[in-house]
Every structure is written in C-alpha cells, then in structure tokens.
C-alpha positions, 0 to 999 in steps of 0.5 A: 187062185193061189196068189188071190189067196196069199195076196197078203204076201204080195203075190199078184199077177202081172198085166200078161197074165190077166189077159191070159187068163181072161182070155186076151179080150180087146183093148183089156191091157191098154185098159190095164196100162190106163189103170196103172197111170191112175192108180197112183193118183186116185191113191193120192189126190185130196178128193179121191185118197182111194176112196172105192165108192169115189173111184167108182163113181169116176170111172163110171163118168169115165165109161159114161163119157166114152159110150157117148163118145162113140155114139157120136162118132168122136174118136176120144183116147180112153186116157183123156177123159180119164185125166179130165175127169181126175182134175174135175174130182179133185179141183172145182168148178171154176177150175175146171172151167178154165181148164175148158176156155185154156184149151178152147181158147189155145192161148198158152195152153201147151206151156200151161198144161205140160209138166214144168221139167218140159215147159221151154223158157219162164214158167207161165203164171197159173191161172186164178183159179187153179192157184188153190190147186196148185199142188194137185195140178203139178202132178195132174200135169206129170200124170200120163198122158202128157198133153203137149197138143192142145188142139186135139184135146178139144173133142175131149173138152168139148165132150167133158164140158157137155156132160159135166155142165150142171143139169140145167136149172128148172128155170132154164128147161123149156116149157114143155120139159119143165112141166114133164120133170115135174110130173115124172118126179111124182109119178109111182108106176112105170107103166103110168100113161101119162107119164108115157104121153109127157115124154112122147111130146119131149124133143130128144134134147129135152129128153136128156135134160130132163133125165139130168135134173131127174138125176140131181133131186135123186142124187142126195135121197137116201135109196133105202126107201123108194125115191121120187123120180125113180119111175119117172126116170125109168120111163125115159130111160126107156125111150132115150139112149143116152139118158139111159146111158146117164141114168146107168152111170149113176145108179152104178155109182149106188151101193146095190145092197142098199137099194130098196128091193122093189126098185132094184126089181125094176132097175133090174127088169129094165136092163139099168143094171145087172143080174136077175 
C-alpha cells in the first residue's frame, strides 16, 4: 500500500510482487511481460501518445480478438494480436491491408517484417502504403515479439482481418438481416417480440453481422442519452455468443460514468458489463 501512496517518488512494485500479491493467478506475468512490451509503444506511437480511452479500446480489441480465438479453437499468442492491433491503430486502412496480403501472400514478408539490424543482404523497398508510415513501422517491427515466421502469423491475420474487416455495408447484408438491422435500431424495449422473432429467423452469420452494423450507427452517439440500436443490440446480444462478445468489447471502451443510467441498468441486467 505504502508504494501506491508514494508512487510519486517512484516506489512501484515489481512483476513478483504482483503476482505475489494477487495470488500468482495463471498467465498474469506473461500478461505483465506483454504489457512492458507495449508500454513504450502505446506511450510513443502518433495515434495512441498514451492516450487511457485509446489504450483502453485497444486492448479491449485485443481481449475481443482472444476470446474469439479460443472459441475457435485457434491457438493465437496473446503478443500477436496485441502487435497487430498497435499497427491497425496507428497506421491506416490501406496499410493494414498489405500488411494481411504480406503475410497471406508470404512473398518477402520475412525480410519486410523483420527489424532492418536483422534483415540479411538489401533492404527491401516498403510497400505503397506503408511509405507514410514508415517511421512508426521501423519501431513496429523492433517491437517484441519479432516476427521472423511468417507463416505462423497467418491464424493471427486470418483472425485480425475477420474482426477488423469493416461491418458490411447495409447494401451487403442479406435480405433478411438488412430488414432486421432496421427494426432493431428503432426497437425501445428489450423484451419486444417482434424484435425477438426478427432475430430468430437470423442465420448465426447474419446474427453477427447485424450486431457489427448495430455497433457502427452507435459507435459516434452521444450515450448521455438513450441510444438507438441499444435495445436491439441487447436482444442479439442474448442469443449470439460472439456478438455479445463484440457488443461487450465495445461498450468497455465507453466511459461508464457518462452512460444514461437506464441503459446502463440494463447493460448491467444483461451481464455487458459489471457490477449491480
């Protein structure tokens, strides 16, 4: 307690100590390895600068990312898609997708990806799009851990590209789940039947879908107030695992305080978040 109280003269503890303290839970010093790596990074990179709510937001993609992972059966390094996920913040979208065709494609992506100290023979030109950013990815690619595999990233990019990919547009949803997003946005009551019924009639593919686009027309409202979709997206969030999933990862990244007070009751009720 004492070096929580004169953390202002630099008393902290150290990685044994926490895990002492908390009791030596599993994977927790690897988690503190992961977030030593990254702290330099998220303190420095231009998008991020140490900003709480983005870092937050990052690591809640992070942690969106691993849950899914697990619920498919991927075995994906807790350090991987934290090192993807910094790049996507801090480059752009056109970056970010070369970055998914290097590495599907495998052509040059070793010599690309690999810090230039430990590139053997001529370095090879960026691509296009990293150009702009070339700056950030030199320390992107000096960032731990290194990728010298190619080839064993793909499950990472495979699943970064899949969650990342922008929610399909209304014109690219189905019929049937084109019809359901616009219901669920005007829907007002969690308990609406014929929002229950709509969502019955979704494919689970749909179902996610729609959560994602339910998410993007909330994402810029101002939650003050009650926000269209909220109930809709509560109602799919209840009979789509991994939408929920996604739905969670996103209001995580909310400030709760500012939350209107009856939809944090029910993000509470729903189990989206914590606490009574």
């Amino acid at each position: 307690m004492s070096a929580l109280q004169e953390a202002w003269k630099g008393a902290s503890f150290d990685k044994a100590e926490i895990a002492k303290l908390a009791g030596n839970p599993a994977e927790l010093l690897d988690n503190l390895a992961i977030a030593d790596r990254l702290a330099p990074i998220l303190a420095a990179a231009p998008k991020i600068q140490g900003n709480p709510r983005i870092v937050k937001r990052l690591l809640n993609a992070v942690s969106l990312r691993r849950v899914l992972a697990s619920n498919r059966k991927m075995n994906v390094d807790l350090a991987t898609l934290a090192k993807i996920a910094v790049f996507e913040r801090c480059t752009d979208g056109p970056a970010t997708l070369a970055l998914y065709q290097l590495v599907m494609d495998g052509k040059d992506a070793e010599k690309l990806l690999l810090p230039q100290d430990k590139v053997k023979g001529k370095a090879l030109e960026l691509p296009k799009d990293w150009v702009p950013h070339a700056d950030f990815i030199e320390q992107w690619r000096a960032m731990e851990p290194v990728f010298d595999n190619p080839a064993k990233l793909r499950p990472a990019m495979f699943l970064s590209r899949d969650v990342m990919a922008p929610a399909r547009s209304r014109s690219g949803l189905s019929d049937t789940a084109r019809e359901a997003l616009a219901a669920l946005l005007r829907i007002t009551d969690v308990n609406s039947p014929v929002g229950k019924k709509l969502i019955e009639g979704l494919a689970p593919s749909d179902r996610q879908a729609v959560m994602s686009s339910l998410i993007e027309a909330m994402r810029e409202e101002d939650w003050s107030a009650v926000v269209p979709g909220v109930h809709g997206a509560l109602l799919l969030a209840a009979t789509s695992p991994e939408g929920k999933t996604e739905f969670q990862a996103f209001i995580g990244g909310l400030q709760i305080s500012e939350i209107d007070k009856g939809v944090l009751f029910l993000l509470k009720k729903a189990g989206i978040i914590g606490g009574k």
